[in-house]
N, C-alpha and C positions, 0 to 999 in steps of 0.2 A: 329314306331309302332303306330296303332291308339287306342288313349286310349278310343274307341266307344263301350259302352255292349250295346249291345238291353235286351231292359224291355221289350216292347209289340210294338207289329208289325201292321199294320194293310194292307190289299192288298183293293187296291183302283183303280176303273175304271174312263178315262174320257169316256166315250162314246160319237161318232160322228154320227147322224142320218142319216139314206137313205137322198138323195136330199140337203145335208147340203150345202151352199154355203158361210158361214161367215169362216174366216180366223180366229175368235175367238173360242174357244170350251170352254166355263167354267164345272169349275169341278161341282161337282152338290154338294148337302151340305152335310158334312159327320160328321153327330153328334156323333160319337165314338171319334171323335177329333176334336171336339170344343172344346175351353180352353187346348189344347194339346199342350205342349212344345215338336217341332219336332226336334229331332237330327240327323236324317239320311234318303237321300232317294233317290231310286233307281228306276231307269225304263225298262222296259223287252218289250223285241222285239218277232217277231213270233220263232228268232232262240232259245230263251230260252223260251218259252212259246207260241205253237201255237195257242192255245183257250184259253178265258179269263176264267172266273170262270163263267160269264155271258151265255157264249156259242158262244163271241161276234170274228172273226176274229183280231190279234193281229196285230199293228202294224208290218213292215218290218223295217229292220233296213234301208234301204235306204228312208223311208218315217220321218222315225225319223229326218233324217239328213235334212229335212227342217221345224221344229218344235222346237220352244222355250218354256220353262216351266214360265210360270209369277204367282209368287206366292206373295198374299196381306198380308203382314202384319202391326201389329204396328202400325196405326196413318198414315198411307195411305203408305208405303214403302213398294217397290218391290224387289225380287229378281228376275231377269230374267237370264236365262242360257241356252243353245243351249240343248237341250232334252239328244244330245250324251254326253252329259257333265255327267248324270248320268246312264250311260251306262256302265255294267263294265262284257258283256259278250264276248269273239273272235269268236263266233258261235261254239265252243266245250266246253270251258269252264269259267266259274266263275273266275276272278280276280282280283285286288286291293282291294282298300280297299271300304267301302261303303260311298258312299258323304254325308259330316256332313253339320250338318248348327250349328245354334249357339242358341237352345233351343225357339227360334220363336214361338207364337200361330199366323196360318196362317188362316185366314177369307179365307175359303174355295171357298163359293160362290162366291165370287169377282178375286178369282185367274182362271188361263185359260192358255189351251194351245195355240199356234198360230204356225200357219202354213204360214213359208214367200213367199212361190209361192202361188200364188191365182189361177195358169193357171194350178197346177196338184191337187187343193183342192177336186176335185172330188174320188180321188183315196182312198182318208180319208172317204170316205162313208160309214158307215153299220161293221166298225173298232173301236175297242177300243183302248186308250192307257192305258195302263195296271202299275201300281208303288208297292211296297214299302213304306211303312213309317215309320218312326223308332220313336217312342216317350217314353213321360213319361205325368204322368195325377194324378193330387193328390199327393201323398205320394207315388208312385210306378211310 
C-alpha cells in the first residue's frame, strides 16, 4: 500500500515551441514550487488528457516513450527516469500507484525534459508535456 496523501497538487506544463530543434526542453520556473518538497509525480499523455490546460496539443504516449524527465536538485543531483516511468494510464484507465520521490526541492529551471531521437524532435513541436506534482510547502 502507498503510504502517499496528496496535500496540494499542482498541474504543470513543459511546453515545446513551433521550430524547436534542442533535445533539451527546460521546465520554465514555477514559483508555486519553489522551496517545495515534492513527493509525487505523474505525467499524462493525449490518451488521458488530449488538451493541456494551455490549449496546447498533449503529448502521445508513443512520443513519451522517447523522452527522459531530469529533475535538479539538492547541490547539483539529478534524477533522471524514462518519462513512461511516471505514466500510470493503459488508455482506459488510471492505475498504480503515483511515483514518489523522497520530499526533494527541485530547482525547476535547471530541470528538463529530453528527448533521445534527435531525428523525430520535430514531432515535439507546438506540444506540451503535461504532470502532476504532489508536494507539501510550509506547514502543509
Amino acid at each position: 500500500m502507498n503510504p502517499f496523501f496528496i496535500k496540494r497538487a499542482e498541474y504543470v506544463e513543459v511546453p515545446v515551441a513551433t521550430g524547436n530543434t534542442n533535445q533539451k526542453i527546460y521546465f520554465n520556473d514555477l514559483p508555486n514550487l519553489r522551496e517545495a518538497k515534492i513527493f509525487g509525480m505523474e505525467i499524462y499523455s493525449d490518451e488521458t488528457q488530449p488538451v493541456t490546460f494551455s490549449g496546447a496539443t498533449n503529448m502521445t504516449r508513443a512520443l513519451l516513450t522517447k523522452a527522459v524527465v531530469s529533475l535538479y536538485f539538492d547541490g547539483g543531483y539529478f534524477i533522471q527516469v524514462p518519462a513512461l516511468s511516471l505514466y500510470r494510464n493503459n488508455s482506459t484507465t488510471f492505475y498504480g500507484e503515483i511515483p514518489m520521490l523522497a520530499g526533494q526541492v527541485i530547482v525547476w529551471a535547471k530541470s528538463y525534459m529530453y528527448v533521445t531521437d534527435a531525428s523525430v524532435i520535430a514531432s515535439y513541436a507546438s506540444k506540451s508535456f503535461a504532470f502532476s506534482v504532489y508536494y507539501t510547502k510550509g506547514n502543509i
